[in-house]
N, C-alpha and C positions, 0 to 999 in steps of 0.2 A: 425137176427134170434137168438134167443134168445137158450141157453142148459141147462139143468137141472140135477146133479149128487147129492149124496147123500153119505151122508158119517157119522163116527158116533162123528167126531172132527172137527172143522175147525179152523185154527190159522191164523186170519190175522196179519202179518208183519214176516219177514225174516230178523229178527236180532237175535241175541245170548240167548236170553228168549225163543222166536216164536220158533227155531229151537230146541233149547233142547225141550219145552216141547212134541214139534210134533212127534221128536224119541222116547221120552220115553214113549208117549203114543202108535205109532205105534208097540216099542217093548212091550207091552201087549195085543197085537192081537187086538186094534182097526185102523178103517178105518178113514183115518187120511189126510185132504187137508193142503195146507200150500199157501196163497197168499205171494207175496213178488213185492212188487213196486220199488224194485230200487236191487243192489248189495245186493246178502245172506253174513249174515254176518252183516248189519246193519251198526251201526255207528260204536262199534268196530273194527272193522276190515278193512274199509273202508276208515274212518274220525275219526278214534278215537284213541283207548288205544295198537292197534298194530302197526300203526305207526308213534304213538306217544312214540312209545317205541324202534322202528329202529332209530329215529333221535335222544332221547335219549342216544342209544349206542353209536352213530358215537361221540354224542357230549362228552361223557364217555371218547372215546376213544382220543377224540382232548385234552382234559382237560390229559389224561395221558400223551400225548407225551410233554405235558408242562414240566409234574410232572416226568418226566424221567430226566431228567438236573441235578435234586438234587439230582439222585443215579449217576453219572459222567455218561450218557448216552448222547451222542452227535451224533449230524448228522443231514441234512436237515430237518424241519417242514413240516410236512404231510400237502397237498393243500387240501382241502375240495372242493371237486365237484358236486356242487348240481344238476345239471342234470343226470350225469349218477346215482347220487346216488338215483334220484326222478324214474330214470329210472329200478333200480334193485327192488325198494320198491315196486313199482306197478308190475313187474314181480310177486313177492312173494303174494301180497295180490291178482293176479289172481287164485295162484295156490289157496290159501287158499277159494276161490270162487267157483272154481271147486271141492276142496274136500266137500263143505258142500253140492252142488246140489248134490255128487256123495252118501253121506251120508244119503241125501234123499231117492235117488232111493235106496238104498239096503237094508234101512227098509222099503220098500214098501209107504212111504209117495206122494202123487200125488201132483207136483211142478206147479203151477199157475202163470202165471208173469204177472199183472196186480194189480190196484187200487183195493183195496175190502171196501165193504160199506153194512154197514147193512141192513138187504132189507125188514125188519117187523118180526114177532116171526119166530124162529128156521133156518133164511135163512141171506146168505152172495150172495151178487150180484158184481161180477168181472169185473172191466171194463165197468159196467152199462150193461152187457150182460149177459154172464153164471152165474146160480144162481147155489149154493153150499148150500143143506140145510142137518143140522147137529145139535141133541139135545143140542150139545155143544161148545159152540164159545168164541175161546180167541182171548183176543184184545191184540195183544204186538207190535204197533206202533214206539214205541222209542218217542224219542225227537228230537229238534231241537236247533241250538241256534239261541238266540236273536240277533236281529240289533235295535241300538237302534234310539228312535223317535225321529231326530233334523239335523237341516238342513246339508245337504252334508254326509249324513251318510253313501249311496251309494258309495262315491271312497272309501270305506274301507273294508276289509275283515273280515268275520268271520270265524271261526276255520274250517268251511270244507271250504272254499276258499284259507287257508293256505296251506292246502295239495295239492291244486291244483297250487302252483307257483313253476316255472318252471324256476326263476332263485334264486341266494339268495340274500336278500332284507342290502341291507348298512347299513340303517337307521329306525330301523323301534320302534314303537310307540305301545307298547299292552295294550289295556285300559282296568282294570277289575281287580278285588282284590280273586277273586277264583283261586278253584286251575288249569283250564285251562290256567289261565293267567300267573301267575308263572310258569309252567313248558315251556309253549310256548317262555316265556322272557330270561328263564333260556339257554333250550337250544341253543337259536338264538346268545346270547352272548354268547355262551360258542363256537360255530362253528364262531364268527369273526364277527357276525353285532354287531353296536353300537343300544343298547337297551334303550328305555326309557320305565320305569313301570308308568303307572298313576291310582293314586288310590281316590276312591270319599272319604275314609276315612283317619285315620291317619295312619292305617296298614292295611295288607290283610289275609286273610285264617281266616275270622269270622267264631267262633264256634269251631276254633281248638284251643288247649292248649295255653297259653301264652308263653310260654318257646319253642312252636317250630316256632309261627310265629316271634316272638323277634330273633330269632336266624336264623333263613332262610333271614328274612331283613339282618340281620347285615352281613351274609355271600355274600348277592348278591350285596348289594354295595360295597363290599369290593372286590368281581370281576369286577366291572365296569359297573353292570344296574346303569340308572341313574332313580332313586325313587322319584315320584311326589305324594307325598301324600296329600290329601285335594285340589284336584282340580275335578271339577264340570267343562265339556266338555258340553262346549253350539256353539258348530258346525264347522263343518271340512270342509275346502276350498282347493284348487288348489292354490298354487301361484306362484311367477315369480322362487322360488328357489326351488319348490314342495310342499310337503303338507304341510298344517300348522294346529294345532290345537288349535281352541281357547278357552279358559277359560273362567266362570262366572264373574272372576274378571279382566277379560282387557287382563292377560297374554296369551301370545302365547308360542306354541312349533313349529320351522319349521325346513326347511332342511330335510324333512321325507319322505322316497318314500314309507312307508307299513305303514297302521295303521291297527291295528288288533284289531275286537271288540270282548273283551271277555264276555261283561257283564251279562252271565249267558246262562241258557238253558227251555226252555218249552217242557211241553208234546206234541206230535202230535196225538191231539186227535180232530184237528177240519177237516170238512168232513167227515166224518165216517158214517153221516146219524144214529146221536145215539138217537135222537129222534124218530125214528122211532122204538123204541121198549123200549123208554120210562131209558135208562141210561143218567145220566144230569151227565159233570164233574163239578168240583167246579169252585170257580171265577178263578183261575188259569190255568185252562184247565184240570187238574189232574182227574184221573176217584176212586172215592171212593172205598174203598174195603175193606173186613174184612182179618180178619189174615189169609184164608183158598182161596183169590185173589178174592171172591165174590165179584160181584156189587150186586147192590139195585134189582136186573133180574136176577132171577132163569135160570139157562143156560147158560151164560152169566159172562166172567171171567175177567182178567186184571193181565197183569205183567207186572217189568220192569222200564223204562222211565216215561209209559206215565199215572202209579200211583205214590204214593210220598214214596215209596222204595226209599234207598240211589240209587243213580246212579248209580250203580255198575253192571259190565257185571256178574260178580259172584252170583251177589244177583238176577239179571234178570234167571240167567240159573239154581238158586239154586229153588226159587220159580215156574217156567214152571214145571221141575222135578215131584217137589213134588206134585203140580197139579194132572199132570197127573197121578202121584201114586195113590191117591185122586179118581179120578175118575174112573182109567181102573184098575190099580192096586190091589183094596181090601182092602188097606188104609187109610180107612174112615177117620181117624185125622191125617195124615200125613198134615204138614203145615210148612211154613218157619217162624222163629227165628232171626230176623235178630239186636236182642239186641245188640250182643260181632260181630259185623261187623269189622274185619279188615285191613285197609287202607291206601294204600301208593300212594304218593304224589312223582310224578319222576320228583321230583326239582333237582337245583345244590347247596348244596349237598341236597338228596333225603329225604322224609318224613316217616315216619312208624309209626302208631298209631291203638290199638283197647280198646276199652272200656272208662271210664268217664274222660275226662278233670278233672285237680283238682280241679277248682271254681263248675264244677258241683256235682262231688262227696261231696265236702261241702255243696253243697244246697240238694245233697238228702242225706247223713247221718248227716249231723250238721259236725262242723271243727272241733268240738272234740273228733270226733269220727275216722277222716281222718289223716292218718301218710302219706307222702311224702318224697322220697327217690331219691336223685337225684345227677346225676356225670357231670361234664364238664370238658375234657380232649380232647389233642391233638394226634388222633389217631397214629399207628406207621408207618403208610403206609406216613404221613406228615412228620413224624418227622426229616426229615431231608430239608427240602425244608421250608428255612428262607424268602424266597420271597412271597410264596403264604402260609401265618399258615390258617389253615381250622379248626374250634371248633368241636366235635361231645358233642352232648347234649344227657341226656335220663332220662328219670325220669318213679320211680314206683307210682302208687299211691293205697293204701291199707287201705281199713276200720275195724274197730272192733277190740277186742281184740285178735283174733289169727291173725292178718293184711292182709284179704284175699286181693288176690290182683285185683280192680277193673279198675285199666287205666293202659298203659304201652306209654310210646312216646320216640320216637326217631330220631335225625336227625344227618345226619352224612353218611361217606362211608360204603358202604355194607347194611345201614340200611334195608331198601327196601327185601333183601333174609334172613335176621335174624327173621322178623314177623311172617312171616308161623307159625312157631314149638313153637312162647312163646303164637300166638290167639291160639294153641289148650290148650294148660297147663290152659290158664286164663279160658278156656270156661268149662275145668273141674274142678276148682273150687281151682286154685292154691294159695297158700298162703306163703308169705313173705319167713317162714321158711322151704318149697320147694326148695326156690331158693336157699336159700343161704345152704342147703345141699347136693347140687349140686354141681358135681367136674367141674372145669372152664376148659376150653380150653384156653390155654396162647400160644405165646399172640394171645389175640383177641381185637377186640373190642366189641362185642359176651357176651364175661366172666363179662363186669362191671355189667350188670346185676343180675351176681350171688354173686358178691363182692361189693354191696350198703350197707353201713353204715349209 
């Protein structure tokens, strides 16, 4: 038996896009469904950047009691316990499950738990049963990640597979030159497995600055990832000593009990039944959209994942937002900007980046017109600990003659909570001599910033 409700919004998916836009539209007085197929909260929160960011801390916090020896601090080495620890994590991301259903009910949003699929103009069909018709229907699915196509791919995990192991892995093998893959390799070494990075090229983090991927290689073999660059994985077996992975060229890696496949992530845009009201994603899976999250279907939105938006849960809940400003709101041009996007990478040590790479800024203003400002220095939080020297890198990069400043990058301790406050400066239109009229906080690591020469 089939039900029929009516409502003046419908958001399929219950990830961090889906649920922002569904409150901010419900807090403007409209009548607001939210399906959600799996945990609220999405990948995020579940399989993603929250904890991916508790194993982050623990492994923060393993890397300090190393870093404690060099200021005369002595006494047994913390045991790293991955069950109770896998045990406290999943505590926290229930609560964090229950606050968002609870988020729901109190702006009046009506909670669906079920598959949602398009069911022909103006209608969402749940479950293949209760139909949800509503002038206005956002898709914010999320993503998934890949498993890639080649034999034995199956005994290996992908990055939600990771959060589900329930012991910590000796040996394990992360294949993929994004930034999932780095922070996964980063943190595993950094909590006490022996890590190998395998990359299809000769470096990883394509598309970021050269100075921070140069500089994150050289800091992570220099902790002990063992960095396999230019190897092409043509299929992963069982053997008498556990896994082995084999290469194009003859070589092996064995002795490995995890391999973990990073190689990327696709939108979840298949099943949807999006033909049936005529939205086609691209050959990628990606659902098209103009600046204001329009598809090609009057009624009919997109945020998030499963359009070609940075991936970012910020950019997912900044975009819902404005949507629904857009529509319930009154805010006919309200639209996301997502140009000066800024971005941190929780490597060992951590990434910080918003606005143009340098080789990019030269190809959009010419190199003559781009000044590059940049420090490498041994922060002071290291400077006593001769065993482990750690570089922090950062460079400005600034066009035209007043030298506004359009990149900023950083890698290094603390980087990661320095970004917030210099993406707003750059996003109002900060320039060279801004900064450096700015009184420094000494010491930092914070102040080179305003002391670039």
């Amino acid at each position: 038996m089939s039900h029929h409700h009516e409502f003046d919004y419908v958001v399929i998916g219950g990830g961090s896009g889906g649920i922002a836009s569904a409150n901010r539209a419900a807090s403007h007085g409209a009548r607001v469904a939210l399906i959600a197929a799996g945990p609220l909260g999405g990948t995020c929160v579940n399989v993603g950047c929250v904890p991916k960011k508790l194993f982050w801390n623990a492994a923060q916090l393993a890397e300090g009691a190393q870093l404690a020896r060099s200021y005369a601090l002595y006494g047994d080495a913390p045991e790293f316990r991955w069950p109770e620890f896998t045990q406290r994590r999943q505590e926290y991301i229930g609560r964090l499950n229950d606050r968002y259903a609870e988020g729901l009910a109190s702006n009046g949003v009506t909670l669906f738990r079920g598959f949602g699929q398009l069911a022909g103009e103006h209608r969402v069909r749940v479950d293949g049963k209760t139909v949800l018709a509503a002038p206005h229907i956002l898709i914010a699915t999320g993503g998934e990640p890949i498993r890639p196509d080649l034999p034995g791919a199956e005994l290996g995990l992908d990055s939600d597979g990771f959060f589900a192991l329930q012991e910590q892995p000796r040996h394990v093998a992360v294949v993929g030159a994004g930034y999932i893959a780095v922070e996964l390799a980063g943190l595993l070494q950094s909590l006490g497995s022996r890590v190998s990075l395998v990359m299809r090229r000769n470096h990883f983090l394509h598309g970021f600055d050269a100075m921070l991927r140069e500089g994150l290689m050289e800091a992570m073999a220099a902790a002990g990832v063992t960095l396999l660059p230019k190897r092409q994985v043509s299929r992963l077996v069982r053997g008498a000593r556990g896994l082995e992975l084999h290469f194009a060229d003859g070589e092996r890696l064995q002795g490995i009990d995890t391999v973990l496949w990073a190689v990327g992530r696709r939108p979840r845009s298949r099943d949807l039944n999006l033909e049936a009201v005529g939205v086609y994603p691209d050959d990628a899976g990606y659902l098209p959209v103009d600046r204001y999250q329009n598809t090609r279907v009057e009624g009919i939105y997109a945020v998030g994942d499963v359009t070609r938006a940075p991936a970012l849960t910020p950019v997912a809940i900044a975009a819902g937002r404005r949507l629904a400003d857009r529509l319930f709101g009154g805010q006919p041009e309200r639209h996301l900007d997502s140009s000066l996007t800024p971005t941190v990478i929780f490597s060992h040590p951590p990434i910080a980046t918003v606005g143009l790479t340098e080789c990019e800024a030269q190809e959009r203003y010419g190199a003559d017109n781009v000044r590059v400002y940049r420090s490498r220095f041994t922060p002071l939080l290291r400077a006593l600990d001769r065993d482990h020297p750690q570089v922090t890198h950062m460079k400005l990069v600034t066009t035209g003659a007043e030298e506004r400043i359009v990149g900023l990058h950083a890698l290094g301790d603390g980087v990661e909570e320095m970004l917030q406050g210099f993406a707003v400066a750059i996003r109002m239109g900060a320039r060279k001599r801004d900064f450096d009229d700015t009184i420094a906080i000494h010491p930092t690591s914070a102040e080179e910033f305003v002391t670039m020469r």
